[in-house]
C-alpha positions as CSV (number, residue, x, y, z in Angstrom):
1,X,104.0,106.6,117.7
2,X,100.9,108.1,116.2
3,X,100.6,105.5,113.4
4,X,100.3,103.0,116.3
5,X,97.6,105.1,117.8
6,X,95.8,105.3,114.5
7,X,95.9,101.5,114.0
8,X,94.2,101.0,117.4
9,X,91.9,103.6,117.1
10,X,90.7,101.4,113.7
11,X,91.1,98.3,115.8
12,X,88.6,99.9,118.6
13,X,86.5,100.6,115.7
14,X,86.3,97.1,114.4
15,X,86.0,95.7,118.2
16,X,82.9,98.0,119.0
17,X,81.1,97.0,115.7
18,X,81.3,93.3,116.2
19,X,80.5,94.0,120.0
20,X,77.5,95.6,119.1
21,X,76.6,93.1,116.7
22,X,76.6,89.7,119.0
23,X,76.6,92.0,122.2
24,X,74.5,95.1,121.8
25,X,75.0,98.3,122.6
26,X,76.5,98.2,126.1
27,X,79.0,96.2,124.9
28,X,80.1,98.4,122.3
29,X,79.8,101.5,124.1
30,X,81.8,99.9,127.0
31,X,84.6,99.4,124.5
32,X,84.4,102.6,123.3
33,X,85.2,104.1,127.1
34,X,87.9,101.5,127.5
35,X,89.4,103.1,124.2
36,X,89.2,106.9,125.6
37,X,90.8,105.3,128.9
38,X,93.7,104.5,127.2
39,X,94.2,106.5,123.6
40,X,93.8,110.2,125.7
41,X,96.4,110.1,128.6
42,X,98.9,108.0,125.6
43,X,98.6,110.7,123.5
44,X,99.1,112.9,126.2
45,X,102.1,111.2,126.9
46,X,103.5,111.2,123.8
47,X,102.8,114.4,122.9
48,X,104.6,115.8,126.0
49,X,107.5,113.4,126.4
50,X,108.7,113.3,123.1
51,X,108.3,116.7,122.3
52,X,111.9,117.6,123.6
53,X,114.4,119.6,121.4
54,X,117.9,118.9,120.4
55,X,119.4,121.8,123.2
56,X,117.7,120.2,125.8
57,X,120.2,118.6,128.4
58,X,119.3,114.4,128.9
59,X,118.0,115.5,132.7
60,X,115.3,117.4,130.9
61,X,114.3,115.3,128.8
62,X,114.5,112.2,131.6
63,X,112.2,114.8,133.9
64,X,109.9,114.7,131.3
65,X,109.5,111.3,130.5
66,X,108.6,111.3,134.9
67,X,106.2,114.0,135.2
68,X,104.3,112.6,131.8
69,X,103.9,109.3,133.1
70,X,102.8,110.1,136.7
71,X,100.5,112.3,134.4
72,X,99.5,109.7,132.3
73,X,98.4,107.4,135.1
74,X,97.0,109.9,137.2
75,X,94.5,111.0,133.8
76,X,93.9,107.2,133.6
77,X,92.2,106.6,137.1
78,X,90.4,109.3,136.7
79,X,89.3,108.3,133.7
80,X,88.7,104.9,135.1
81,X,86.9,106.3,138.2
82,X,84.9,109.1,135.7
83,X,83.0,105.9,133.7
84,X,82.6,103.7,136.5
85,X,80.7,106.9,137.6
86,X,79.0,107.9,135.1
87,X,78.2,105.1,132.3
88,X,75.3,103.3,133.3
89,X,75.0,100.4,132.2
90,X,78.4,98.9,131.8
91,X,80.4,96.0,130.9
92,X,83.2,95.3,132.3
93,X,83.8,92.6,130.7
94,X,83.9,94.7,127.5
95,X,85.7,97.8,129.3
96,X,88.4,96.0,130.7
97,X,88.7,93.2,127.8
98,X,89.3,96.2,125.3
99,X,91.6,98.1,127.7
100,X,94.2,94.7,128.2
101,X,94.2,94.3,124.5
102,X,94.9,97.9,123.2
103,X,97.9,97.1,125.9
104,X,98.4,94.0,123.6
105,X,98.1,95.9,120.3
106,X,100.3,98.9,121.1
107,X,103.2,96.1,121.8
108,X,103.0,93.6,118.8
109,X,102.3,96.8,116.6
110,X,105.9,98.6,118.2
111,X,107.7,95.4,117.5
112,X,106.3,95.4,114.2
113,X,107.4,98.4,113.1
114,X,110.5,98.6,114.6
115,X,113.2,97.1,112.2
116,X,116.0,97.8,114.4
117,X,114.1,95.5,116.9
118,X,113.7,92.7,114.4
119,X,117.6,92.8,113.9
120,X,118.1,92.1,117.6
């Protein structure tokens, strides 16, 4: 999971620099909220629901895949409402744009890696 978070975190690098470059600085730092929006509550996640132990019975581990993502999309509209707040000015083009394709990037980069998957 973390080598997935890694390669998006370089992709949000490369996506902020050309936005600043042909966008300006808005841009970029709107892209660089829509990365925080997504990378900290999926880290939180993954930290906290796959963090179970051999012992533990498969209703633990199930309750925690629950409680982490309620978490997980509780810290992201917060997050959400906390920019829309806060960062003045904003694009949402960028913000949202930047958000869908982390989405995007998280999936082709799990199917990617997966080589049971591939075998399907």
């Amino acid at each position: 999971m973390y080598r997935i978070y890694l390669m998006q975190v370089v992709f949000v690098g490369l996506i902020s620099v050309v936005l600043w470059l042909f966008y300006g600085q808005t841009a970029a730092l709107s892209s660089l909220a829509a990365a925080a929006i997504y990378l900290i509550p999926n880290i939180y996640f993954a930290s906290r629901a796959l963090k179970h132990r051999n012992d533990d019975s498969a209703r633990h581990v199930l309750a925690q895949l629950y409680v982490s993502e309620i978490w997980k999309m509780g810290m992201t509209a917060l997050l959400f409402a906390a920019v829309f707040m806060l960062v003045r000015p904003l694009s949402p083009f960028s913000l949202f744009g930047t958000y869908i394709l982390l989405h995007l990037i998280g999936w082709v980069a799990q199917v990617m890696l997966n080589n049971r998957f591939q075998k399907l």
